[in-house]
N, C-alpha and C positions, 0 to 999 in steps of 0.2 A: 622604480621597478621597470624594467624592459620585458617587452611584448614582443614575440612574435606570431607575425601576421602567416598565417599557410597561403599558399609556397609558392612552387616554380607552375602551378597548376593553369594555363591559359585561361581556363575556361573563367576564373576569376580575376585576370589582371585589371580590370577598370574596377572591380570593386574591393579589391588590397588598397588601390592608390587612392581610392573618394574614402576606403576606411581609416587611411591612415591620416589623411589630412582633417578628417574628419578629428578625430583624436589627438590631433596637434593643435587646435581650435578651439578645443571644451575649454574652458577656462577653469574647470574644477577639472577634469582629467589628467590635463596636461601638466599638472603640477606634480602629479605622481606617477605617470606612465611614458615612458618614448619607446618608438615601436621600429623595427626591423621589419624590411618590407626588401624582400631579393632582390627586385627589379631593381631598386631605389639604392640599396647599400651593400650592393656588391658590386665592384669594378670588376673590368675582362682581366680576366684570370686564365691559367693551362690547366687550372683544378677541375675535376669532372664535377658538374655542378650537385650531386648529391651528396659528394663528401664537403660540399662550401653549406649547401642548408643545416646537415646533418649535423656541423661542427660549431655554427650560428646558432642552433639553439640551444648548445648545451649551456649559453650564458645568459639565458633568459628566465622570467619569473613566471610568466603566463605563456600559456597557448593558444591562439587562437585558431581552430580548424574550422575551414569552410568545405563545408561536402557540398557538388554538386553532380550532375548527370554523369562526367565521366571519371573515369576512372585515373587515368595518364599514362604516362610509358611506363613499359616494367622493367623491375632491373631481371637480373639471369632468375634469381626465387620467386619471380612473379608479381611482386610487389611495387605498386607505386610511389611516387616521393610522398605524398599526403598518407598512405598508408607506415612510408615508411616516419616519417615525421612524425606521427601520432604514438607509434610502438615506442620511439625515443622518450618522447616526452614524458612517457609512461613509465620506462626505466628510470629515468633522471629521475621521477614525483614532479614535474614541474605541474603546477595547478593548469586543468585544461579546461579549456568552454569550447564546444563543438555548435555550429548551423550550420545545418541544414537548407541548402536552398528548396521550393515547393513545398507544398502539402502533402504530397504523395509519390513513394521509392516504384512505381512500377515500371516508368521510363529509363530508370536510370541503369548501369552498366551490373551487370547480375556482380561483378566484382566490389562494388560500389554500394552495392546493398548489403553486400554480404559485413564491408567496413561498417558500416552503418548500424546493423542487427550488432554487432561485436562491441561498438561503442555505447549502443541503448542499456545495453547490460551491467554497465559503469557509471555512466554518468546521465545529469540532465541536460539533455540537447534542447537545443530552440532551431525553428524554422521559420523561414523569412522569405517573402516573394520580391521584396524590392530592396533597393539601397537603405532607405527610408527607416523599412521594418530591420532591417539588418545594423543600423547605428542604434537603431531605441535598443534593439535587444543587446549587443556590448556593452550600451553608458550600463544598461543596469545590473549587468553581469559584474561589472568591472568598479561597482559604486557597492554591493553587496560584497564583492571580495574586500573593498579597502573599509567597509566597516566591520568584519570578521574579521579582519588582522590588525583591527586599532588604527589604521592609518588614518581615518575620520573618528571621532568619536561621538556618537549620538547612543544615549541609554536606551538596550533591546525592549522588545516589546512590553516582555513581560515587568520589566522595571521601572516604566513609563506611568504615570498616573493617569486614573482614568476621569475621560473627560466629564465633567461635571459631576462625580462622586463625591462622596465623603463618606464618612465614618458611619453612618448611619444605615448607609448601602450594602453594608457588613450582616452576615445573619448572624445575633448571638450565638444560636443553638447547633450553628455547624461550626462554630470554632470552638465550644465546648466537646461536640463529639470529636473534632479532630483531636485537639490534647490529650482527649481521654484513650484514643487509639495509638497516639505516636509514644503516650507514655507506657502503653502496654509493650505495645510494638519495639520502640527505641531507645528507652527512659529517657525519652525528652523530657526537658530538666522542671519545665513549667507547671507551675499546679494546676489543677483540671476549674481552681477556682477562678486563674488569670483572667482577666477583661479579656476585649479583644482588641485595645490599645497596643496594650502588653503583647500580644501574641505577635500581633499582624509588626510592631517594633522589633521583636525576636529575629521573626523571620524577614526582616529586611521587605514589607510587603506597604511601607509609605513612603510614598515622594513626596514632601512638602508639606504634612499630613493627611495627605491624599490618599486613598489607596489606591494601588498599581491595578493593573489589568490582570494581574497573577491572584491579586487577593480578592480580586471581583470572581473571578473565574472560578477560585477554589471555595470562598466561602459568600459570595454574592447572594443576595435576596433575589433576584435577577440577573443572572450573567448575562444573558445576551442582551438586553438591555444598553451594554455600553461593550459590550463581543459579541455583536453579531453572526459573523463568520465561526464561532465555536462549537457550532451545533452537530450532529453525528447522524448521518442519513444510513441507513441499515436496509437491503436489499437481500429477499430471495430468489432465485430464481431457480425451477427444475432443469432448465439444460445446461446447455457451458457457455451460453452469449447470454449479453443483456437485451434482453426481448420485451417486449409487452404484448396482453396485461403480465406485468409483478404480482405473482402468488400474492406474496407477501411487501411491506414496504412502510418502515416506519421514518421518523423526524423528531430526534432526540434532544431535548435542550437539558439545560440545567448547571448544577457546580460540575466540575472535571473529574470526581468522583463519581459522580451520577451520571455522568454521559457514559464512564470506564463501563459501572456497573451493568448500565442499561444494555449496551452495545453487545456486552460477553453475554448476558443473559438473553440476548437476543440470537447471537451464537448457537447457545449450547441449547437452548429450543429447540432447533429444527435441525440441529446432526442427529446420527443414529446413536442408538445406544443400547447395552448389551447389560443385561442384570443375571448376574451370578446364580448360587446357591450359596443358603446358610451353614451348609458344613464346616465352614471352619471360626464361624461367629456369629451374634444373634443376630447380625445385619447383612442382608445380601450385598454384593459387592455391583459397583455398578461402574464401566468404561465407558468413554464415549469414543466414537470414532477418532476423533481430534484431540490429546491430552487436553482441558480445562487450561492449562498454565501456560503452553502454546498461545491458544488461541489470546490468553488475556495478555503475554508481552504485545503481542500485535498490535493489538488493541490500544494499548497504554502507550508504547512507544508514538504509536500516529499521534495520539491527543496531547502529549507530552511534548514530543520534539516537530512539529509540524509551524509552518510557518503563519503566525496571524496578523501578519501583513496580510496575505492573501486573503480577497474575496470566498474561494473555496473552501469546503465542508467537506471534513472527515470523512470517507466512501467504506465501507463494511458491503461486500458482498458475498455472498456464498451462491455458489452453483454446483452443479452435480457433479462434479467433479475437482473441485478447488473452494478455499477460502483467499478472498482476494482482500488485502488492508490499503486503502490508498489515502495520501496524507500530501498537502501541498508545500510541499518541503523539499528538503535536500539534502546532503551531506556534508559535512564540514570538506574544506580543498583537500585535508591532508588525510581521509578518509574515503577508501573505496570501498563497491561491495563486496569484491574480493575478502580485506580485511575485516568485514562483520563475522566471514564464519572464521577468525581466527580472534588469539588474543589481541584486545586493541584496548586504549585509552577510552575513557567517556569524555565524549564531547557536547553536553546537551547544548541544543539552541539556545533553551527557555530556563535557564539555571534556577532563577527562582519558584519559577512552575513545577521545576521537579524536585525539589528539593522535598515539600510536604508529600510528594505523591512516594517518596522515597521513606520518610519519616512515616509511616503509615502503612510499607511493605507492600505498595504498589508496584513499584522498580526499587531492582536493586543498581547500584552503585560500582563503578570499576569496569562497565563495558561490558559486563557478561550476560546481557538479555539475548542479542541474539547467539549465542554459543549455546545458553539453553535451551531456544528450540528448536536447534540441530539437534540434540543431546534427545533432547523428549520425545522427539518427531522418529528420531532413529530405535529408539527405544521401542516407540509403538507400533515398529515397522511399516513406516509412513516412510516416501520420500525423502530428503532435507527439504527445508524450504528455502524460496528464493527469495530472491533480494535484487529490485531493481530500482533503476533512475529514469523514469519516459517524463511527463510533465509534472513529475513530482515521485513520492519516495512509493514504492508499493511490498509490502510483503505478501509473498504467497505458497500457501497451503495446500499440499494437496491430500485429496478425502479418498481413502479406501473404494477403489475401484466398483461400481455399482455393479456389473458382472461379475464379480469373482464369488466363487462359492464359497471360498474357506471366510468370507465376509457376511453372508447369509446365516440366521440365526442367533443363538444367543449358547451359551456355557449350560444350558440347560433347557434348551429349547425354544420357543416363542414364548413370550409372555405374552396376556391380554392387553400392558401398560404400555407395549412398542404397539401403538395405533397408527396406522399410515406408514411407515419409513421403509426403506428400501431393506430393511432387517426381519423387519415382519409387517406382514397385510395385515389391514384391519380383516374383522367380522367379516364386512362389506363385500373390504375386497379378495376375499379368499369366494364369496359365495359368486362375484362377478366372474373371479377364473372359471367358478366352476358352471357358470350360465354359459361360459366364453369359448366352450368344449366344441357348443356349434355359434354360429358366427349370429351374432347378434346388434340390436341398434344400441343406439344411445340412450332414446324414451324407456326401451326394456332395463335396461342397466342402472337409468334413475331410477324405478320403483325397485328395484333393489335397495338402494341406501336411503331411498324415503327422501331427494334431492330434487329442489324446483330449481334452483339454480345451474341450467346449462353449463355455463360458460366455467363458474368456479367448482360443478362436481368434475369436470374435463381437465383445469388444473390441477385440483387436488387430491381425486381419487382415481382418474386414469390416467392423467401423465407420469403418475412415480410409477405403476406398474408398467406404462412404457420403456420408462427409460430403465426399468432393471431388467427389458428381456420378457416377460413373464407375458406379455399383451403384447398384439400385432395390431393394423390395421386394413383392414379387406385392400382398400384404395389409401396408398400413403402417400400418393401425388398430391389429393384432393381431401383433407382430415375434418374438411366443414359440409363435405356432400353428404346432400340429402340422402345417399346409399350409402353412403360410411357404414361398414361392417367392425366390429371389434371380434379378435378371435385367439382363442389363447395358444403361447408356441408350445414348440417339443417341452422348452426349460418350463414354461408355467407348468405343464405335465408333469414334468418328473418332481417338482415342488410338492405340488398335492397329491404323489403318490407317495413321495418319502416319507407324508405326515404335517410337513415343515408348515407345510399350508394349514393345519389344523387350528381353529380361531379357540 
């Protein structure tokens, strides 16, 4: 396979040529890579040297893009050869791995950053401060491509057995509920009476008669036990950074069903939500800000295709303004994010992990997860959602604008059952607006809700009336001074005069 190294860029020529030797050296790389290096294999030529780059890598399998501080010459459209090299390689499909030199784009050429932000949006970048840090991150870029493309063969994760298990490790009683689901679900062919020899044999979930780290995962008495890294950390937070204290913040273990389940119901707790009326059935109808089905491919997709090589844990964050799904993974070479909101192939990492989660109607099959949460997200006149690559896969959601009015209330007014959400005030906090008419403290606003707890009546009952507008602060430089005044705005006004406010 041939590599080429980026480019005619100065600002990297000592470390094109220590990378390239570097990779002529590995005694496992060099067996399946040689690398194109400008300086090195191109002779003086009367060719303008962007049409000798530009024509060099149309016969390459890899790309290596090294960004650093500047930018380079532009041609007549503005564009430089690293700029231009990368748009190429993009058109070919040539598989790309981008670094980043530094920790941080603030020095670098606003041109440069801008390549930069355009590329975060596609792919997983790695950044590097030395030569050093810049060979460990290719060998493993380029030892991870040649075991996705079979060129090494070592059994993935999920196929691997796990170390010191056996059959015992196995929970009867969740591989009895899974058959009894996948046969409702899929007529999986097995009787609900099957051991779990028989099953875990079905689904191809023993090595040796070991069980895999897929059958530890889905029907384990312990899974982290021998998958540590599987566990699902779930954050709330009320504004749009990650801040402390966390409202909320839980640490989910368990089978891959239990983390799914855990995580969504951790979800669909603390979005808003709007309940109907009974007129058109005996059951009131009830939306959440986020379609339920949304939020659950995200969810399942991380825990599913996410990489358990890595030390990192599944990231579930909600802020006031977005649901953010982070998963230390990646995307197959021949899969961009581009291609998730279109029709594409499934590619799972963990083929045996997801195969029960599929049998079971967790995910479906054929590539169409994320298609349906454009579909569902558009539907609910939400955003689309995004789809990126920074240090790993992130999907994100965004939540119905906390300011907007046609977002406040409910198909039938408040109900007493929306307690606290940006939809409707508690009791509380409807009697707080209306304490907040004139400007008031904190200690007054406790004995309102009958609260000892400073620090979490401040997160929990005055920050959501912040952030929806409805509550000011006398002094908003200063939100812990002894004078901190609380005082309701024009919008808390017009709330409690519509009614809306009525607890």
């Amino acid at each position: 396979m041939k590599i080429f190294i980026s480019s005619v860029q100065r600002e990297f020529e000592q470390e094109r040529q220590a990378l390239g030797e570097y990779l002529a050296g590995d005694p496992l790389l060099r067996r399946f890579f040689e690398c194109f290096i400008f300086e090195r294999d191109v002779p003086a030529t009367d060719r303008r040297p962007n049409e000798v780059y530009l024509s060099e890598l149309a016969g390459n399998d890899i790309y290596i893009g090294l960004f650093g501080d500047q930018y380079g010459w532009e041609n007549p459209a503005g564009l430089s050869p690293t700029h231009l090299e990368f748009n190429e390689a993009t058109r070919l499909n040539i598989t790309r791995y981008i670094f980043i030199k530094g920790e941080k784009d603030d020095g670098k050429h606003p041109k440069m950053q801008t390549l930069i932000h355009e590329v975060e949006g596609q792919l997983v970048r790695r950044r590097f401060k030395s030569s050093a840090q810049l060979h460990a991150a290719v060998y493993a870029s380029l030892v991870d491509h040649l075991e996705f493309t079979g060129a090494i063969t070592q059994a993935p994760w999920d196929a691997r057995g796990a170390r010191n298990s056996s059959i015992s490790d196995i929970d009867p009683e969740r591989i009895q509920t899974f058959v009894r689901r996948a046969r409702r679900a899929r007529n999986f062919p097995l009787p609900e009476e099957a051991d779990v020899g028989e099953v875990l044999t079905h689904l191809n979930l023993l090595d040796g008669g070991k069980p895999t780290h897929a059958a530890i995962l889905l029907f384990g008495r312990q899974p982290q036990r021998f998958t540590q890294p599987s566990e699902v950390k779930c954050a709330h937070f009320h504004g749009i950074q990650v801040a402390k204290p966390i409202p909320s913040y839980q640490t989910y273990k368990g089978t891959a069903f239990e983390l799914v389940d855990q995580s969504i119901d951790f979800v669909m707790s603390k979005i808003n939500v709007s309940v109907g009326t009974r007129a058109e059935g005996p059951q009131a109808p009830v939306e959440y800000e986020i379609p339920r089905e949304v939020v659950a491919e995200a969810i399942v997709n991380a825990i599913a295709h996410r990489d358990y090589s890595s030390n990192g844990s599944v990231q579930v964050m909600l802020f006031a303004d977005r649901l953010e799904v982070w998963n230390p993974g990646t995307l197959p070479p021949s899969l961009t994010t581009q291609q998730l909101r279109e029709h594409h192939g499934s590619f799972p990492r963990n083929p045996l992990l997801a195969e029960p989660l599929y049998l079971t109607k967790y995910i479906e099959r054929m590539g169409t997860g994320t298609q349906d949460m454009i579909r569902r997200c558009v539907a609910a006149g939400l955003p689309e959602p995004e789809f990126k690559l920074t240090d790993g896969f992130v999907s994100m959601i965004r939540r119905p604008q906390a300011h907007d009015e046609a977002h406040v209330g409910t198909k039938s007014g408040l109900s007493r059952d929306q307690v606290g959400t940006k939809l409707a005030p508690s009791r509380h906090q409807v009697e707080i607006l209306r304490k907040c008419l004139t400007a008031s403290s904190i200690p007054e606003l406790m004995l309102i809700a009958q609260r000892k707890d400073r620090t979490k009546f401040r997160h929990q009952v005055l920050q959501p009336l912040l952030d929806a507008g409805w509550l000011t602060m006398t002094i908003p430089d200063k939100p812990t001074s002894s004078k901190q005044r609380y005082q309701t705005t024009d919008k808390g006004r017009l709330l409690l005069d519509s009614g809306r406010g009525t607890p």
